[in-house]
N, C-alpha and C positions, 0 to 999 in steps of 0.2 A: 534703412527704412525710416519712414517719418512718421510722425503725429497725421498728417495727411492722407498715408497710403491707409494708417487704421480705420480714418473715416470714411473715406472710400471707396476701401477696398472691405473692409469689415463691420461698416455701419455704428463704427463706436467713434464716441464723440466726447468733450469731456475731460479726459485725461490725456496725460505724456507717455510717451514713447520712451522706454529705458535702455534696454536690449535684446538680442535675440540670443537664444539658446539651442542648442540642437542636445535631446535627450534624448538615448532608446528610440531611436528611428520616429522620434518626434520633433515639431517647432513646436518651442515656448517663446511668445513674445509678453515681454516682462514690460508690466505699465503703471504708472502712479495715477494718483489723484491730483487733478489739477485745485490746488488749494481754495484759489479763487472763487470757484463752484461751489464749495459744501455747502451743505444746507440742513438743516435740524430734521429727521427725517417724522418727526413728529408736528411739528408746526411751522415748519419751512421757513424761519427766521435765518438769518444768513452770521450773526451771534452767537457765535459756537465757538469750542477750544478743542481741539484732539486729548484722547482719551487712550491711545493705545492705537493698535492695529492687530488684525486680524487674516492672515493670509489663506488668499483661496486662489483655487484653478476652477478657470470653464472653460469649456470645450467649445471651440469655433470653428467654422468653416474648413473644411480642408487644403490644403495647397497641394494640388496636383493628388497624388496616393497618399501622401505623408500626413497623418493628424496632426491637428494644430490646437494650442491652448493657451489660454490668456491667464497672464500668471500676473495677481493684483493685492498688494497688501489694501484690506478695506479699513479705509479708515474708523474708526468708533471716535464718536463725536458726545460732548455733553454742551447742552445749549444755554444759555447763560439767559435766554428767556422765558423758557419752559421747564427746565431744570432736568429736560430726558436724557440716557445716554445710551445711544445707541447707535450703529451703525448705518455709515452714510447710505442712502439711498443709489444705485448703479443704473447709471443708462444703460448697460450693454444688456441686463439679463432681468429677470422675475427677480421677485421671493425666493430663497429657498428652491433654486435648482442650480444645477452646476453644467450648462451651456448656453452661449449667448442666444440672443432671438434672432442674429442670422444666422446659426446652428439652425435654430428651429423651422427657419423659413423654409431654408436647402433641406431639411429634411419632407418638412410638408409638401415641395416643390417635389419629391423624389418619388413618394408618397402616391402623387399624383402616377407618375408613370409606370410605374414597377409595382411589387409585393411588398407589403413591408416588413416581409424578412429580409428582400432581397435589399430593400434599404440600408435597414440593420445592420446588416452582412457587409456592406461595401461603407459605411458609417464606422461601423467597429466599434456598433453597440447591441446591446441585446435588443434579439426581440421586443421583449412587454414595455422597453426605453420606447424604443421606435414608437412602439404605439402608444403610450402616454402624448406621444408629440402632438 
């Protein structure tokens, strides 16, 4: 897989491509932060030093039946012009939730034609998930 197929085929842009992993009847594609890119996520100065990292999974688009998750140490940044330290800002997803917004899209798109249990259900997430979407 490339840096290419993530963009698109899953809308994320941004970062490197590291590897894939096959967990418990899952794909995890494992991705960095492309260094280059960071930015203060407070006053978007490009004057930053890494601070640590902080590992998280979102949930993305499916392949085929199989669930798929983007597995991404997030960087934490302190900004050498603002003096903030916090964690870099992600193209792929919100605030404070744990799947991308092409997750979100294919679910809202599902949304559209079915129940959204039946989303849910064929999603392989809860119910009241589906409906926050």
């Amino acid at each position: 897989m490339s840096t290419s197929l993530l963009y698109h085929s899953f809308g994320i842009r941004g970062y490197r491509y590291r590897r894939t992993r096959f967990v418990k009847g899952a794909t995890e594609l494992v991705i960095e932060h492309d260094t280059a890119n960071l930015r203060c996520a407070q006053c978007s100065s490009a004057d930053v030093i890494g601070a640590g990292q902080v590992p998280r999974r979102f949930r993305a688009v499916p392949i085929g039946r199989r669930p798929t998750w983007i597995v991404l140490n997030v960087q934490r940044l302190r900004c050498r012009h603002c003096g903030a330290v916090r964690q870099a800002r992600l193209g792929l997803a919100d605030e404070r939730v744990h799947y991308t917004r092409g997750f979100e899209r294919y679910a809202l798109e599902l949304s559209r034609c079915t129940t959204i249990a039946d989303a849910a259900h064929h999603l392989g997430v809860s119910w009241d998930q589906g409906k926050r979407m």
